[in-house]
C-alpha positions as CSV (number, residue, x, y, z in Angstrom):
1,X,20.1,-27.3,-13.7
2,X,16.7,-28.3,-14.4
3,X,14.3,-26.4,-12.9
4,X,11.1,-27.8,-14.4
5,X,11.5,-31.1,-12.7
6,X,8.8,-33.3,-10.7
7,X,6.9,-31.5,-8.0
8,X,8.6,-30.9,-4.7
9,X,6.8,-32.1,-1.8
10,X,8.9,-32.5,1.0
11,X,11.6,-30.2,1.7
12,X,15.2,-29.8,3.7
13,X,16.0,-26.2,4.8
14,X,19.6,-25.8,6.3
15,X,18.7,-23.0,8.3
16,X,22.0,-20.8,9.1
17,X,20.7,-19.1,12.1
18,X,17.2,-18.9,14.5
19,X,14.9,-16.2,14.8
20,X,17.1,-13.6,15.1
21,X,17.3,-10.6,13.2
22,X,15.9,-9.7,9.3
23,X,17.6,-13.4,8.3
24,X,16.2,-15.4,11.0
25,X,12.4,-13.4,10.3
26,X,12.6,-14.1,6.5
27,X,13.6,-17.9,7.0
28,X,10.9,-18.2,9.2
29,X,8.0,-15.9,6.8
30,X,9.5,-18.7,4.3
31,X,9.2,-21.4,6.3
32,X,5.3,-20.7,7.2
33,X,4.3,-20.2,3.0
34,X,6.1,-23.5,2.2
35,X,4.4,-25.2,4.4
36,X,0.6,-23.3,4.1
37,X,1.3,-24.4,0.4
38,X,1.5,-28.3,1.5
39,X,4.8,-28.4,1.6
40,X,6.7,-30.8,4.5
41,X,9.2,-29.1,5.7
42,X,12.1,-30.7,7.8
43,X,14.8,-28.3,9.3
44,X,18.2,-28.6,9.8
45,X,20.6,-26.6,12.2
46,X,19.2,-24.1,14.7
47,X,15.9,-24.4,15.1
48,X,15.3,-21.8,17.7
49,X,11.9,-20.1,16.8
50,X,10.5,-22.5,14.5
51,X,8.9,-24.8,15.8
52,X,5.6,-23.2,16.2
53,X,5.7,-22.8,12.0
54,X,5.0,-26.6,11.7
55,X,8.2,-27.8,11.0
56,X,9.6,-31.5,11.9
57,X,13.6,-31.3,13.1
58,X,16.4,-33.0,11.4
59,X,18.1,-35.9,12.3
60,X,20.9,-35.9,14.3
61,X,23.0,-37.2,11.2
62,X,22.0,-34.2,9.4
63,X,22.6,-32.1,11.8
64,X,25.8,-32.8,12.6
65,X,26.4,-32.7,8.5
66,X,25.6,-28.9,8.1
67,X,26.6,-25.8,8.7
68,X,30.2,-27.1,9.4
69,X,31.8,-25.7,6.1
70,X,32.0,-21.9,6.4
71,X,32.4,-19.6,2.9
72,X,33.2,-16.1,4.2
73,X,33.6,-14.3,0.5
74,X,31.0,-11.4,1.2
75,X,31.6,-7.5,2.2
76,X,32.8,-6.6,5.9
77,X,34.9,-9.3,5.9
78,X,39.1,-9.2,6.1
79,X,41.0,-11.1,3.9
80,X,43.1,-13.1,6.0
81,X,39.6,-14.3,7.6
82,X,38.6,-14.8,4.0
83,X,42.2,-17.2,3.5
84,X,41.0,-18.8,6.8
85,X,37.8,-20.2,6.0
86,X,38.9,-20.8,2.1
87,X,41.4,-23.0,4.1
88,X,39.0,-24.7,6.3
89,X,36.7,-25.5,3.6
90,X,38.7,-27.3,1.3
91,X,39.8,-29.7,5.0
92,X,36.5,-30.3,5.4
93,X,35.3,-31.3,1.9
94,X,36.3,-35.0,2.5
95,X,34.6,-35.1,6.2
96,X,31.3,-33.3,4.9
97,X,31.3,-35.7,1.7
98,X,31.5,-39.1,3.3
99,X,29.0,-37.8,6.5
100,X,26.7,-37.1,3.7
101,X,27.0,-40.3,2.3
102,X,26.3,-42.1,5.4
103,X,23.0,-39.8,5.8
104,X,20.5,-42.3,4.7
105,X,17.3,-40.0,4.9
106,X,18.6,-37.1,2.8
107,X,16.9,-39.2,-0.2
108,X,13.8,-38.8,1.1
109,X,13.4,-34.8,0.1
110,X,12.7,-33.6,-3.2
111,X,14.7,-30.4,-2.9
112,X,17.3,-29.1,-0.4
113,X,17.1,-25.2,0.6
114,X,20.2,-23.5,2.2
115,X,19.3,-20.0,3.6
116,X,22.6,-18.0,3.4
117,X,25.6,-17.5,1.1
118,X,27.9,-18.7,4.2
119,X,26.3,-22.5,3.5
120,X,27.8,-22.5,-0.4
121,X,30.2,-25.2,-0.2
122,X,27.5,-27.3,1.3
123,X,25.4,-26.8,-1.4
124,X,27.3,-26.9,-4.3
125,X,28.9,-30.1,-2.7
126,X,25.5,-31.1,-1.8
127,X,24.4,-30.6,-5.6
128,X,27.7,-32.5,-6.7
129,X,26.7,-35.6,-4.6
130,X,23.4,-36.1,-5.3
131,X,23.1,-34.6,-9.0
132,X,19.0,-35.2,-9.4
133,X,18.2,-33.5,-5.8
134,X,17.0,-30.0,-6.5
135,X,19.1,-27.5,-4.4
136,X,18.6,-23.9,-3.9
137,X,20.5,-21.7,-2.1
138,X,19.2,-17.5,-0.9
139,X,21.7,-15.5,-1.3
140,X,22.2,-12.4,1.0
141,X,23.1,-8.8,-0.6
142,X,26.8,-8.3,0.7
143,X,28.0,-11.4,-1.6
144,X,31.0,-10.8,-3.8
145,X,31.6,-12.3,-6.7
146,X,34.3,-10.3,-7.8
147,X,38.0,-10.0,-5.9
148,X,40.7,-12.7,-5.7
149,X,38.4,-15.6,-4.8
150,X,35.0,-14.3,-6.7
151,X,35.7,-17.1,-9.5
152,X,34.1,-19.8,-6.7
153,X,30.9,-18.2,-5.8
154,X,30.4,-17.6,-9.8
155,X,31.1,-21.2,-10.3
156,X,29.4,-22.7,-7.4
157,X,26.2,-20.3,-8.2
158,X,25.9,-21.9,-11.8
159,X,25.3,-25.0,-10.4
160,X,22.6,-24.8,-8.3
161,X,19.2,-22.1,-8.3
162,X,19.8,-18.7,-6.4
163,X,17.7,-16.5,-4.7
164,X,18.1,-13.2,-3.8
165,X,16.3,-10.8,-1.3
166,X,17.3,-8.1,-3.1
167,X,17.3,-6.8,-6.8
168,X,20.1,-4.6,-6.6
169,X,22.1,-8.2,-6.2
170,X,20.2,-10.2,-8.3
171,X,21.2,-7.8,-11.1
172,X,24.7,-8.0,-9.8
173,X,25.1,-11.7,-10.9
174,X,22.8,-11.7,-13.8
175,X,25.4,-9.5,-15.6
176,X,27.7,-12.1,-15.0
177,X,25.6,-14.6,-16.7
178,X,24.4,-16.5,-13.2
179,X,20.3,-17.2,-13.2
180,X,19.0,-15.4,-10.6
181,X,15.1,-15.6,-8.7
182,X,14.0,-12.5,-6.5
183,X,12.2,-12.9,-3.4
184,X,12.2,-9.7,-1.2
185,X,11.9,-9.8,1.9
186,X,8.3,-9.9,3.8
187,X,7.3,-7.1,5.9
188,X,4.2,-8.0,8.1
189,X,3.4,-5.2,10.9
190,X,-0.3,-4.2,11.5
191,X,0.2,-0.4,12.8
192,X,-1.9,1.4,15.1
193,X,-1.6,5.0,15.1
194,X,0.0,6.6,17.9
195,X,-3.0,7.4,19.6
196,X,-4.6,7.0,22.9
197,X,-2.9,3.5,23.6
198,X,0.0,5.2,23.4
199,X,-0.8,8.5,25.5
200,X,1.2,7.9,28.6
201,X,3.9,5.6,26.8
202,X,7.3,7.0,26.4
203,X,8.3,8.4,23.0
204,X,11.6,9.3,21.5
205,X,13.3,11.4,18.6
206,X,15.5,8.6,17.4
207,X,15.6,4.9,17.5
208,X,18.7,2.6,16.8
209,X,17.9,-1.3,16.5
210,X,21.4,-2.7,15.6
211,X,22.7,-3.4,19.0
212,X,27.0,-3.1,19.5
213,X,26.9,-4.9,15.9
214,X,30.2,-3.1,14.7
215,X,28.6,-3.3,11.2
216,X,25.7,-1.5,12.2
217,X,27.5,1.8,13.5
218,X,27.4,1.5,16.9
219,X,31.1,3.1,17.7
220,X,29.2,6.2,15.0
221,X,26.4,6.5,16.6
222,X,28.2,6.8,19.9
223,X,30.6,9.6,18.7
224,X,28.1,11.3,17.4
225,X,25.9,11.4,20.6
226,X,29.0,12.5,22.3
227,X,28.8,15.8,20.3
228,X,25.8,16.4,21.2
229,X,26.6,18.9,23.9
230,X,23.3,22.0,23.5
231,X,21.5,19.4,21.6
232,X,18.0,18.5,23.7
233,X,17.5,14.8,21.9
234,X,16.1,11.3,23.6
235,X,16.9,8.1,21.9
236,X,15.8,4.1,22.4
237,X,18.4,1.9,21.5
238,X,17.4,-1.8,21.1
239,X,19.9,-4.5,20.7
240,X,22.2,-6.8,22.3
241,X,24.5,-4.7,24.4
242,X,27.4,-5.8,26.6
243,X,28.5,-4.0,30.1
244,X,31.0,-2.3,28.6
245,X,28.6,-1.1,26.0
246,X,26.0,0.1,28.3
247,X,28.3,1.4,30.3
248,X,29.9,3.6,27.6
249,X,26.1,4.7,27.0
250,X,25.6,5.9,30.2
251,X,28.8,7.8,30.7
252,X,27.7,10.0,27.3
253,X,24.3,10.0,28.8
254,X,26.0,11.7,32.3
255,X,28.2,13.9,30.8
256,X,25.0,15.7,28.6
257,X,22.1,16.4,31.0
258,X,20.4,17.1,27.9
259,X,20.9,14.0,26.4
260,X,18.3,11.0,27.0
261,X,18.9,7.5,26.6
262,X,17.1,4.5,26.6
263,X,18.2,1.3,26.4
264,X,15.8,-1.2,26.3
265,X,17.7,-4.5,24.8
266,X,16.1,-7.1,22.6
267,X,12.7,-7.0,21.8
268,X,10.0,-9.1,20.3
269,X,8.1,-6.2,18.5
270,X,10.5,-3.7,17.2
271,X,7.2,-1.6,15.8
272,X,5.9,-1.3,18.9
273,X,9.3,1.4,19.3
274,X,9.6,2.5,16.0
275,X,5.4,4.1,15.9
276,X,7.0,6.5,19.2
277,X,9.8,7.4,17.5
278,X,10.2,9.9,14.7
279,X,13.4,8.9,13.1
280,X,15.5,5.6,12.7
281,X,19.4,5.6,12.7
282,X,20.9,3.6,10.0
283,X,25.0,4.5,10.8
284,X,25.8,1.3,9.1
285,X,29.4,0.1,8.4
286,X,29.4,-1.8,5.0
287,X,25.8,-1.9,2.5
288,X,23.5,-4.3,3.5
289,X,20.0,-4.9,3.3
290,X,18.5,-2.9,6.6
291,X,14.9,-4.6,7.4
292,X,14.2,-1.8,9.7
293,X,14.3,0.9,6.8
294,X,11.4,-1.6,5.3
295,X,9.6,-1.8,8.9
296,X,10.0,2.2,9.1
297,X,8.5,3.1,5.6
298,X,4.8,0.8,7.6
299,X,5.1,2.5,10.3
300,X,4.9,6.1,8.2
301,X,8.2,7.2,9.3
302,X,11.8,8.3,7.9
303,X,15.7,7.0,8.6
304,X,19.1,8.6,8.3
305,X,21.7,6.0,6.3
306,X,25.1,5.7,6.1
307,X,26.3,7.1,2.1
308,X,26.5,3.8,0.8
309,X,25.4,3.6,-3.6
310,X,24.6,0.4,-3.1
311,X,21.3,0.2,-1.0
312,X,19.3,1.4,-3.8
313,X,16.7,-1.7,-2.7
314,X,15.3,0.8,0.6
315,X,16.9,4.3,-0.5
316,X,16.1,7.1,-2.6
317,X,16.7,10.9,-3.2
318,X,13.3,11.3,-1.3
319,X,12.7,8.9,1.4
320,X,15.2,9.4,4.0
321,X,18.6,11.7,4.4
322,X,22.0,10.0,4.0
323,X,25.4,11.2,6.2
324,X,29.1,11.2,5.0
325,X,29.8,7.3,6.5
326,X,31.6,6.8,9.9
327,X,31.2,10.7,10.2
328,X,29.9,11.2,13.5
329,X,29.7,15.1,12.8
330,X,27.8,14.4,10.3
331,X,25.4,11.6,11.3
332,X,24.4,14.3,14.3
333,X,24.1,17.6,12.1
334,X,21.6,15.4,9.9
335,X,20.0,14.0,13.0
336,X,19.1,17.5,14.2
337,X,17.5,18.7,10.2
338,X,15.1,16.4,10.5
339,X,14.3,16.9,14.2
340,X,14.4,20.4,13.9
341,X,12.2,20.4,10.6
342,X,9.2,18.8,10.6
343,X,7.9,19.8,7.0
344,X,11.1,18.0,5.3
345,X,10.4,15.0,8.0
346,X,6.8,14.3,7.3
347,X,7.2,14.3,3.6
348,X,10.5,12.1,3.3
349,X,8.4,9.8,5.8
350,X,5.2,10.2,3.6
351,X,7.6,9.1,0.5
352,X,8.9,6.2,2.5
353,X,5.9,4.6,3.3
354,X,4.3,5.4,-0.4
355,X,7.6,3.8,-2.1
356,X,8.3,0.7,0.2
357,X,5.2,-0.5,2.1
358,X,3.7,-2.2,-1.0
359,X,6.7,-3.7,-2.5
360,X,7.9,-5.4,0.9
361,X,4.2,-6.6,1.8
362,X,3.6,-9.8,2.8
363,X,0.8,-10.5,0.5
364,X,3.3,-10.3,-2.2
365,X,5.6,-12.4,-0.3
366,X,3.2,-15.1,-1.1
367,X,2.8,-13.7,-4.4
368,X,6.2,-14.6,-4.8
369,X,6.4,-17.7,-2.8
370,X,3.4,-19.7,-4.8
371,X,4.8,-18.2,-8.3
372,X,8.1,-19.7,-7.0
373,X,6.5,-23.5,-6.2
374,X,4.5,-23.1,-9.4
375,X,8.0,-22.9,-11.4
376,X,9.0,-25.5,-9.4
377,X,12.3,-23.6,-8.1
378,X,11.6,-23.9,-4.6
């Protein structure tokens, strides 16, 4: 793998999804630095939300090459979903390496960038194909490289250059001898205090952003609202919900008058909520990297996470209160400490924002980014 090869001036990113959610909003804050740095970018697969950062779409041949081969080897997922996709990969390899062939204008970029683990086949096939294209692929937290099929993604990984969003993971595969970059994710909000603009907005004690996601805690989160039977609490929840969901909602919402609810779907500014709220719910499901603990700690305030040892990247002893995970008992007796203690809240909020607001700035982003082109690994 060379990495100090000839300058890279025009670029491929296989984007895995829009501008949806903490992926979609780092693939796009990456997107916007490679190309302020004068770097042409062309993008592949779903472009929706980027095309106001300057980029120039794929071809059709391209397109139709990736994001076909699916590599499902990372945490939350079964392993008879795991045998599927391993399956379907290896009937595809022929397909994806004779439409890649025929793809005439993939010469024409220095390097190739695939933004999620799920693309690895592509790119280690990618990097087997054309052996002198630079290819990078950024790696998401929940990757495994142990279990039954772990040997692939440590093979596959020490082939082409990997970048993580998190350290936590980076060190992960470094201690099995794979080179691994870091490049956090970006965290631009520009807070306003919760002042007059705000005076006759409404405001909330809690705020949950992860939608029906099963891996975000939804069915917890629920439960634990259920319980909340004396409890005077109000909560936003933002989110793609179903009927059914929001129908569940509204039945726990009937059957506790002193329960308040608010469901206010997806939004475009997720800050705009979090500033009238006092605490974030984290009841996630599996460890993962959760960009609104990050988007919290700017807007000066605290969360309540799911037990997990592994988030170590957004969570300490003093910046927010973890719960025994899938406990809904739990998750609601920690809910009301920090509602109904507003010394131990503003301090574990104060020691969020002091801990986290810095390190996940966007000025380091870019930090990061140009220290990244300079080395020549993106």
């Amino acid at each position: 793998m060379n990495v100090q090869g000839k300058p890279n001036n025009t670029s491929l990113v296989v984007a895995h999804v829009g501008v949806r959610g903490g992926a979609g909003l780092y693939n796009k804050f990456l997107l916007k630095e490679l190309i302020s740095n004068g770097r042409k970018v062309v993008v592949a697969g779903d472009l929706s939300g980027y095309r106001d950062t300057g980029v120039t779409p794929a071809s059709n041949d391209l397109n139709k090459v990736y994001n076909t081969i699916i590599f499902a080897q990372y945490s939350g997922v079964n392993f008879l979903r795991r045998l599927f996709f391993l399956f379907l990969a290896f009937l595809l390899i022929p397909y994806f390496i004779y439409r890649i062939n025929r793809a005439d204008n993939i010469r024409e970029f220095d390097n190739i960038i695939f933004t999620s683990s799920i693309q690895m086949f592509e790119a280690y096939l990618t990097a087997r194909v054309f052996p002198k294209k630079d290819v990078t692929i950024i790696v998401q937290e929940n990757l495994e490289l142990h279990g039954l099929f772990g040997f692939l993604p440590r093979a596959f990984l020490k082939s082409i250059r990997v970048l993580s969003i998190t350290e936590s993971w980076a060190s992960y595969a470094s201690n099995l001898k794979i080179h691994v970059k870091v490049l956090p994710n970006p965290i631009d909000i520009k807070i306003e205090s919760c002042d007059l603009k705000y005076i006759n907005e409404d405001k909330w004690d809690l705020i949950y952003v992860g939608g029906e996601n099963k891996i975000k805690g939804f069915d917890t989160l629920l439960r634990a609202l259920s319980l909340a039977n004396e409890a005077k609490v109000s909560i936003v929840m933002l989110g793609r919900y179903s009927e059914k969901a929001i129908r569940s909602i509204e039945q726990i919402a009937k059957d506790n008058d002193k329960l308040t609810i608010s469901v206010k779907g997806e939004v475009k500014n997720v800050s705009h909520y979090l500033i009238r709220s006092k605490v974030l719910i984290l009841p996630i499901m599996s460890p993962h990297f959760c960009r609104p603990a990050i988007e919290a700690s700017v807007c000066k305030m605290t969360f309540i996470v799911s037990d997990f040892p592994e988030l170590e990247d957004f969570v300490t002893e003093t910046n927010c209160i973890k719960f025994k995970r899938n406990d809904p008992s739990s998750l609601l007796n920690n809910i009301l400490i920090l509602l109904n203690d507003d010394e131990l809240r503003k301090r574990l909020s104060a020691n969020n924002h002091r801990q986290f607001s810095e390190k996940y700035s966007l000025a380091r982003f870019r930090d990061n980014i140009e220290a990244l082109m300079h080395e020549r690994f993106i």
